[in-house]
C-alpha positions as a Markdown table, in Angstrom:
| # | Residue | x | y | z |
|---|---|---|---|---|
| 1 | Unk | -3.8 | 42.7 | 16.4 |
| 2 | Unk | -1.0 | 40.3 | 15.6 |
| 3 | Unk | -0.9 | 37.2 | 13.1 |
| 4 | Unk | 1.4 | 34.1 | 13.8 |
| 5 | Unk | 1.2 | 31.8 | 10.6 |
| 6 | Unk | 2.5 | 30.1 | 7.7 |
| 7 | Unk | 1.8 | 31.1 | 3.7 |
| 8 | Unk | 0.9 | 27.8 | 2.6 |
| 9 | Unk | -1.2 | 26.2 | 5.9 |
| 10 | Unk | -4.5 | 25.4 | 5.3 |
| 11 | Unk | -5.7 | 26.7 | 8.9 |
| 12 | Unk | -3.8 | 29.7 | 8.6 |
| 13 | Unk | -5.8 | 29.6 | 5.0 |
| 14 | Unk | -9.1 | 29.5 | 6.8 |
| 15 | Unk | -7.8 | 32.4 | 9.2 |
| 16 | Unk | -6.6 | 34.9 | 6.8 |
| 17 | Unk | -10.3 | 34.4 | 4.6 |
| 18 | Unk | -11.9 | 35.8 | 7.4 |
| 19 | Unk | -9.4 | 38.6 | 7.9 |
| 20 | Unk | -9.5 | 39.8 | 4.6 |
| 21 | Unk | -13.3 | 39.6 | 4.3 |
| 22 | Unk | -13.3 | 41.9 | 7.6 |
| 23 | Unk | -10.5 | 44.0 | 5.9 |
| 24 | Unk | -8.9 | 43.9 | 9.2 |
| 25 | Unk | -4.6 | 43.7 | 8.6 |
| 26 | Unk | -3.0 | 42.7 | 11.5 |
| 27 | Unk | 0.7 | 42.6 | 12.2 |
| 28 | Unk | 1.9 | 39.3 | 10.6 |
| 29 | Unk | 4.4 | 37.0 | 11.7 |
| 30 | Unk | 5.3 | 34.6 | 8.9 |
| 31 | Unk | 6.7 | 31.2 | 10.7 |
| 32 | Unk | 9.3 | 28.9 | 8.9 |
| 33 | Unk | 7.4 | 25.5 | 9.6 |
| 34 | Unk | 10.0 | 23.1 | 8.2 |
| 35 | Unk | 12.9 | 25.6 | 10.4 |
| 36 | Unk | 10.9 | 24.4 | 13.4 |
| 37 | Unk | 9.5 | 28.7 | 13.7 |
| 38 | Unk | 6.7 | 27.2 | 15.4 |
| 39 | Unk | 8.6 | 24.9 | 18.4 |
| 40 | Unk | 10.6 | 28.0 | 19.5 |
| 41 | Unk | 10.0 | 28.9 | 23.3 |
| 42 | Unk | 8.8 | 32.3 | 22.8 |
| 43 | Unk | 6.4 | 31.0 | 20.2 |
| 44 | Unk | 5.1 | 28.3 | 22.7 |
| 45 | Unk | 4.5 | 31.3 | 25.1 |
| 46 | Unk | 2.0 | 32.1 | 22.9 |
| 47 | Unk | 0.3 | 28.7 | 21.8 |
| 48 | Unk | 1.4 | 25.1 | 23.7 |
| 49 | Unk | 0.7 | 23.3 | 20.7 |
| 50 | Unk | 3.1 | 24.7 | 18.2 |
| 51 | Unk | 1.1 | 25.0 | 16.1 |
| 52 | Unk | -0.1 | 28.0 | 13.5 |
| 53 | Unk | -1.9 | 30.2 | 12.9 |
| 54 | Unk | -2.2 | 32.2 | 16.4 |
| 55 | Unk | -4.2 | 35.4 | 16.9 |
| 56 | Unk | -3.2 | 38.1 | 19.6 |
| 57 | Unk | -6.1 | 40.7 | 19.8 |
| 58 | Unk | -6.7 | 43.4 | 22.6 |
| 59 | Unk | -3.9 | 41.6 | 24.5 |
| 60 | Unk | -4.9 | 38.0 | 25.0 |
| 61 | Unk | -3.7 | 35.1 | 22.6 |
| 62 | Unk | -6.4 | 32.7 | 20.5 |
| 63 | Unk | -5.9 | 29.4 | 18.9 |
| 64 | Unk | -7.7 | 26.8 | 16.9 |
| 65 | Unk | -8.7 | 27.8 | 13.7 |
| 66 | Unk | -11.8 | 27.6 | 14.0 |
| 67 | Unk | -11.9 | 29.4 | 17.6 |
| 68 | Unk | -10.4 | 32.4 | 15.9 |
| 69 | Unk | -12.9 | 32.5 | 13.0 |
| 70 | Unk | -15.9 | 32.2 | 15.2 |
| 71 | Unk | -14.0 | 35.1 | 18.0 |
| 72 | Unk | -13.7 | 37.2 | 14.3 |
| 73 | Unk | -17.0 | 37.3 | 13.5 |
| 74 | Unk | -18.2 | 37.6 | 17.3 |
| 75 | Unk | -15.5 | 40.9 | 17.7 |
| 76 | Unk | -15.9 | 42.4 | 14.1 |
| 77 | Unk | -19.3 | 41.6 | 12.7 |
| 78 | Unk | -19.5 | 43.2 | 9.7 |
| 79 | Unk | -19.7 | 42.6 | 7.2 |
| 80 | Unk | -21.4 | 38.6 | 8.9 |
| 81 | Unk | -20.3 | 35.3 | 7.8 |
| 82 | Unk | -23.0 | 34.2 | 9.9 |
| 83 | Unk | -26.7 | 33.4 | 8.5 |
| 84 | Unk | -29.1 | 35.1 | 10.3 |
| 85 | Unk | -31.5 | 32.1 | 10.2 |
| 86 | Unk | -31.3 | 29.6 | 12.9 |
| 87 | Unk | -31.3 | 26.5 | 11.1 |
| 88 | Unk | -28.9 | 27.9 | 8.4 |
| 89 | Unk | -26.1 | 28.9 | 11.3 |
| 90 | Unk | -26.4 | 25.3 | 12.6 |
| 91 | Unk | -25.8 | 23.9 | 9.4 |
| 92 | Unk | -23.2 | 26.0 | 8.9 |
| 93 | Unk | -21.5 | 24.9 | 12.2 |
| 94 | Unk | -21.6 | 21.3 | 10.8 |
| 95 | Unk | -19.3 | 22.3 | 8.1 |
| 96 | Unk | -17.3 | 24.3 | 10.4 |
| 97 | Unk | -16.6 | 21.2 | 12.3 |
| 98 | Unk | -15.4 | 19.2 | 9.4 |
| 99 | Unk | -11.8 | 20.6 | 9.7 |
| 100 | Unk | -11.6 | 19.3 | 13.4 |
| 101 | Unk | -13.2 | 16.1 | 13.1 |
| 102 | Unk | -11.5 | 14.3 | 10.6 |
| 103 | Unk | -10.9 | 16.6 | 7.3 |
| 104 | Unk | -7.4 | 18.0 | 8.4 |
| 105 | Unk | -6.2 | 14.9 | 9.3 |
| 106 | Unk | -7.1 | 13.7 | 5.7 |
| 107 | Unk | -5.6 | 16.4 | 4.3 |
| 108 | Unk | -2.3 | 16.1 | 6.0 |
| 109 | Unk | -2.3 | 12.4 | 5.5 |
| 110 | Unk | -3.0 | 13.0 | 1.6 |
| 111 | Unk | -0.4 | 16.4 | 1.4 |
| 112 | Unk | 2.1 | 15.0 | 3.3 |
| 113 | Unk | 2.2 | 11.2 | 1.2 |
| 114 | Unk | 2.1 | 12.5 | -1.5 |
| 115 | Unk | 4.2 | 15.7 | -1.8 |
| 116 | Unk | 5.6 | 17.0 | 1.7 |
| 117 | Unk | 7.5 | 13.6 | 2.3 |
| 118 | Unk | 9.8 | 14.3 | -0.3 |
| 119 | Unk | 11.0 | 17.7 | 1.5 |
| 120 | Unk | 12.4 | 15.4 | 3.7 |
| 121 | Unk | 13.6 | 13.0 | 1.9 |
| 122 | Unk | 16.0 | 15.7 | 0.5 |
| 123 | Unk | 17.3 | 16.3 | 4.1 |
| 124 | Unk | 20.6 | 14.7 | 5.4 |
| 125 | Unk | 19.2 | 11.5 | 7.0 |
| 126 | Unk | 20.5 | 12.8 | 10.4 |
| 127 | Unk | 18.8 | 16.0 | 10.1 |
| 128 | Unk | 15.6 | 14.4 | 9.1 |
| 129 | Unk | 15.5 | 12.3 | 12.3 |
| 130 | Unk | 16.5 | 15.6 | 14.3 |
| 131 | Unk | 13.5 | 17.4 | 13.1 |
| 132 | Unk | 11.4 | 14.2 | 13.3 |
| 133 | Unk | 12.7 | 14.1 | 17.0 |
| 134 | Unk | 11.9 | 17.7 | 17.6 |
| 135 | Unk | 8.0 | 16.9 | 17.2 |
| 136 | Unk | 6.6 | 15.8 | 21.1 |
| 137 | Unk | 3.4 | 14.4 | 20.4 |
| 138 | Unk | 5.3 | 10.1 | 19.6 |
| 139 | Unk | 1.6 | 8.6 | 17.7 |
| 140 | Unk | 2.6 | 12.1 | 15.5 |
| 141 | Unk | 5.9 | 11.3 | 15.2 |
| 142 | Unk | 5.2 | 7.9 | 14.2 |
| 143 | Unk | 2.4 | 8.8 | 11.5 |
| 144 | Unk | 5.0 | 11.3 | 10.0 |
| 145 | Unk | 8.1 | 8.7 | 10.0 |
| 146 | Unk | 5.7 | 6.3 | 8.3 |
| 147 | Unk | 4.4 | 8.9 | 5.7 |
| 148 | Unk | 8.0 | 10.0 | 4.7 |
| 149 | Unk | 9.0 | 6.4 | 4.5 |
| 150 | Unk | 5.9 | 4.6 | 2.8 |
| 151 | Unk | 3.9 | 7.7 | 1.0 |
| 152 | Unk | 1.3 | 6.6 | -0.4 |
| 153 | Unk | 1.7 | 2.7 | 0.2 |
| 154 | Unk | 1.7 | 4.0 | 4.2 |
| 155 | Unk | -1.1 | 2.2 | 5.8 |
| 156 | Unk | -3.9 | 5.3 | 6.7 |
| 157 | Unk | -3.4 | 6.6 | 3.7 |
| 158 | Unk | -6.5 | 4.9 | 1.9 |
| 159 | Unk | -8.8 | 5.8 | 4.9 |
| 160 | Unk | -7.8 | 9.4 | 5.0 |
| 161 | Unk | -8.2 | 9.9 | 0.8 |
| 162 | Unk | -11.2 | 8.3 | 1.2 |
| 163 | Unk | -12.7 | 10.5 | 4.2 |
| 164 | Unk | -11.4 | 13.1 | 2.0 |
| 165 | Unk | -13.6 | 11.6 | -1.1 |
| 166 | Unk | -16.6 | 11.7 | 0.9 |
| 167 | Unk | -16.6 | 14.9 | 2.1 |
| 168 | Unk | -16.7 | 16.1 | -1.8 |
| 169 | Unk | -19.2 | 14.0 | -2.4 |
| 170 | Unk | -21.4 | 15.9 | 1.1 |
| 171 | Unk | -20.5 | 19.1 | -0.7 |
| 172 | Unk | -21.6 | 18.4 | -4.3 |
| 173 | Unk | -24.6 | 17.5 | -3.1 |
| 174 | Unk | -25.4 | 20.3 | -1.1 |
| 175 | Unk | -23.9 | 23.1 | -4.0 |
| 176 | Unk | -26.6 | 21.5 | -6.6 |
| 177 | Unk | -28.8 | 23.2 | -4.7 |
| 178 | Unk | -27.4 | 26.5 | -3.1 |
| 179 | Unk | -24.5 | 28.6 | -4.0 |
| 180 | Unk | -22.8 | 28.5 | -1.0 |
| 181 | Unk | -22.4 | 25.4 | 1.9 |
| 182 | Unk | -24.7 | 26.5 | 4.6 |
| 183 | Unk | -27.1 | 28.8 | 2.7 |
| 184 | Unk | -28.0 | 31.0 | 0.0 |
| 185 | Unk | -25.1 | 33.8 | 2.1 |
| 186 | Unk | -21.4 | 33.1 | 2.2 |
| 187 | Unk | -20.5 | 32.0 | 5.3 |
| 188 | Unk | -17.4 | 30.7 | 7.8 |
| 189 | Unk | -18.8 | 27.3 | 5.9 |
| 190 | Unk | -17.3 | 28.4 | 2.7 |
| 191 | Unk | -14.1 | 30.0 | 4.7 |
| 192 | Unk | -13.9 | 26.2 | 6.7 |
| 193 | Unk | -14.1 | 24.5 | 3.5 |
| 194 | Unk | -12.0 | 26.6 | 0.9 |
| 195 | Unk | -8.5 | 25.7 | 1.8 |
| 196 | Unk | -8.9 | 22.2 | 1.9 |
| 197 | Unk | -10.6 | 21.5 | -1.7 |
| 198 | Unk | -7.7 | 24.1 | -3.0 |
| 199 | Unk | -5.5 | 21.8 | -1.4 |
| 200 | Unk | -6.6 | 19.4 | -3.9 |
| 201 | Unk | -6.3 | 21.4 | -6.7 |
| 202 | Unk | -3.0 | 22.5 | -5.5 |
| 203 | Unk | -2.3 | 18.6 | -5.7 |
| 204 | Unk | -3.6 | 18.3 | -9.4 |
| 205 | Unk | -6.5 | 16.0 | -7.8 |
| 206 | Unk | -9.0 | 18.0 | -9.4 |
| 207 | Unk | -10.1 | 15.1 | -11.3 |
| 208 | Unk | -12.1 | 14.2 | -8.3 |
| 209 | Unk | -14.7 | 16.5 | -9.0 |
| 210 | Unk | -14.3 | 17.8 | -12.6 |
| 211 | Unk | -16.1 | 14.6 | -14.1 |
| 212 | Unk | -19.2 | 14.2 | -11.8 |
| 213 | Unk | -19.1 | 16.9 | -9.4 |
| 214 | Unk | -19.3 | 19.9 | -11.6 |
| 215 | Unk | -20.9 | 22.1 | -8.7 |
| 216 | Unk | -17.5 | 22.4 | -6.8 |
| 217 | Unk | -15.8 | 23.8 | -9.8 |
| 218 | Unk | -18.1 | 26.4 | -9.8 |
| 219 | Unk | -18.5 | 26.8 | -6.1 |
| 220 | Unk | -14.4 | 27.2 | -6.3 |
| 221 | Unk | -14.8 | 29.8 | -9.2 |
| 222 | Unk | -17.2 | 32.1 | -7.1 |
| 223 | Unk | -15.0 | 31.8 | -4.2 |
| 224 | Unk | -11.8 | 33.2 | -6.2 |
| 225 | Unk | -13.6 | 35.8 | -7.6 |
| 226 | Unk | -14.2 | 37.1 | -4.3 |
| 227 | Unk | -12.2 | 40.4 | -2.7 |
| 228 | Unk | -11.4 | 37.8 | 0.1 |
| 229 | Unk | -9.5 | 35.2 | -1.9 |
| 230 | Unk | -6.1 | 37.8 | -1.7 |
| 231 | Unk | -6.1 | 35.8 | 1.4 |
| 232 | Unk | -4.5 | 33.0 | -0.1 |
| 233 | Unk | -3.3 | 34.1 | -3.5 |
| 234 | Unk | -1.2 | 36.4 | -2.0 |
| 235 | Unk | 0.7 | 34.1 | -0.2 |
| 236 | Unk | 1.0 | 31.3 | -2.4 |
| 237 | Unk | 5.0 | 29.3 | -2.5 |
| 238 | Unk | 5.3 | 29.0 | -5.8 |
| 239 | Unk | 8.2 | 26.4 | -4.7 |
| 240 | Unk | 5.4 | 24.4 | -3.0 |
| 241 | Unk | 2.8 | 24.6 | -5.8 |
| 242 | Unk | 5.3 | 23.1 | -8.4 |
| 243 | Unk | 6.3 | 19.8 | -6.1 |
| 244 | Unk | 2.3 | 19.6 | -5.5 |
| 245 | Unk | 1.6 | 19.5 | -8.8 |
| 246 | Unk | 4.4 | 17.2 | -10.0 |
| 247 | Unk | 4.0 | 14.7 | -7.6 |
| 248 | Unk | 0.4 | 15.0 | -7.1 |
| 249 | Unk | 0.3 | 14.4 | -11.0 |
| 250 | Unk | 2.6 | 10.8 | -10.1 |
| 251 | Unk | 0.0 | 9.8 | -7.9 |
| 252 | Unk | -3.1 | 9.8 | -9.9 |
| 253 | Unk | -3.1 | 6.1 | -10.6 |
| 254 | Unk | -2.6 | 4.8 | -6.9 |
| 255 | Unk | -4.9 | 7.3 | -5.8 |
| 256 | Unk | -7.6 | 6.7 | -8.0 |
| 257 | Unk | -7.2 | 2.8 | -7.2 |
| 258 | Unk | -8.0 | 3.0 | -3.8 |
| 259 | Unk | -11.4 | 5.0 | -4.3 |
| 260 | Unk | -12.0 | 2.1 | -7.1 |
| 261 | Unk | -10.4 | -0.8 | -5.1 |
């Protein structure tokens, strides 16, 4: 088994969770995101999207996140992140789908306005247009150009904070009354979910919940105490964690604005 995927990506995040709870270690390929690691031809071989993470198992490649946590848990069962109950797997599959229909957008959006941007700011303006040229999907491209150049001011940026917004506000509600998103069991719900509120954290936007939605504070705290969590905390950039938290700590007023505005 082999592992393509980056320390600080949030689906690679998701990926590794299940990995570790599995206590499967697979061969791991760390790829350079900003270097352009994932557009190399011999990594396209692998996944046409350039993207990360990708899993090789018994041969064959898998992609999508949340295609290899569900072919994880179908391969190596034990020990399940799958309820047993019916109605409690469906409602973990709604959480599952969060990530693909919407939430990773909003968290690129938000990551990339207010921290990631200035990564290429620092760049030689001809090498930021090279790498901005090296990306093949143009509505992408465009998004991106406009991110590095606007940041927060960047037009989809107070639709994706607020999706992002919402979602807490879903999961608060649900944690009053469980320990875990799709049941009283810990679940590829909790795996789905984890990088992306840690994302926030990461961003000093913890304020978002530690005033009215004290049940994802201590959803968060039973996460990190679990053996899984090495996951994430093993990989962590400290490099990235300190421009996250700087300007993520700049951007508390506008932010907090356009929830209020």
């Amino acid at each position: 088994m082999e592992l393509y995927h980056n320390n600080m990506s949030v689906c690679s995040q998701k990926v590794r969770l299940v990995l570790h709870e599995k206590r499967l270690a697979p061969v791991e390929h760390h790829l350079n995101l900003r270097a352009g690691d994932q557009t190399r031809p011999e990594y396209l071989k692998l996944n046409s999207k350039g993207v990360v993470p990708t899993l090789v198992d018994r041969g064959q490649s898998i992609v999508e996140s949340t295609v290899i946590c569900e072919y994880l848990e179908d391969a190596y069962p034990d020990p399940p992140l799958r309820p047993n109950d019916p109605l409690a797997r469906a409602a973990m599959r709604i959480w599952t789908l969060l990530p693909d229909t919407g939430l990773h957008v909003a968290c690129r959006v938000t990551s990339f306005a207010i921290a990631f941007r200035h990564q290429y700011l620092a760049l030689p303006p001809e090498e930021m247009e090279r790498q901005l040229a090296e990306k093949p999907d143009l509505v992408s491209r465009a998004r991106q150009s406009e991110l590095i150049r606007a940041g927060i001011e960047a037009r989809f940026v107070p639709d994706a904070f607020r999706f992002y917004d919402r979602v807490l506000s879903d999961m608060d509600r649900r944690l009053n009354s469980s320990p875990w998103l799709a049941s009283d069991q810990y679940s590829l719900a909790d795996t789905s979910l984890l990088p992306y509120v840690l994302r926030l954290q990461d961003l000093e936007l913890s304020w978002l919940w530690e005033d009215s939605r004290a049940s994802i504070g201590r959803w968060l705290d039973r996460c990190k105490s679990r053996q899984n969590y090495s996951g994430i905390a093993e990989y962590l950039d400290p490099k990235y964690l300190e421009l996250m938290a700087t300007t993520g700590r700049e951007a508390r007023g506008k932010l907090s604005a356009i929830l209020t505005g």
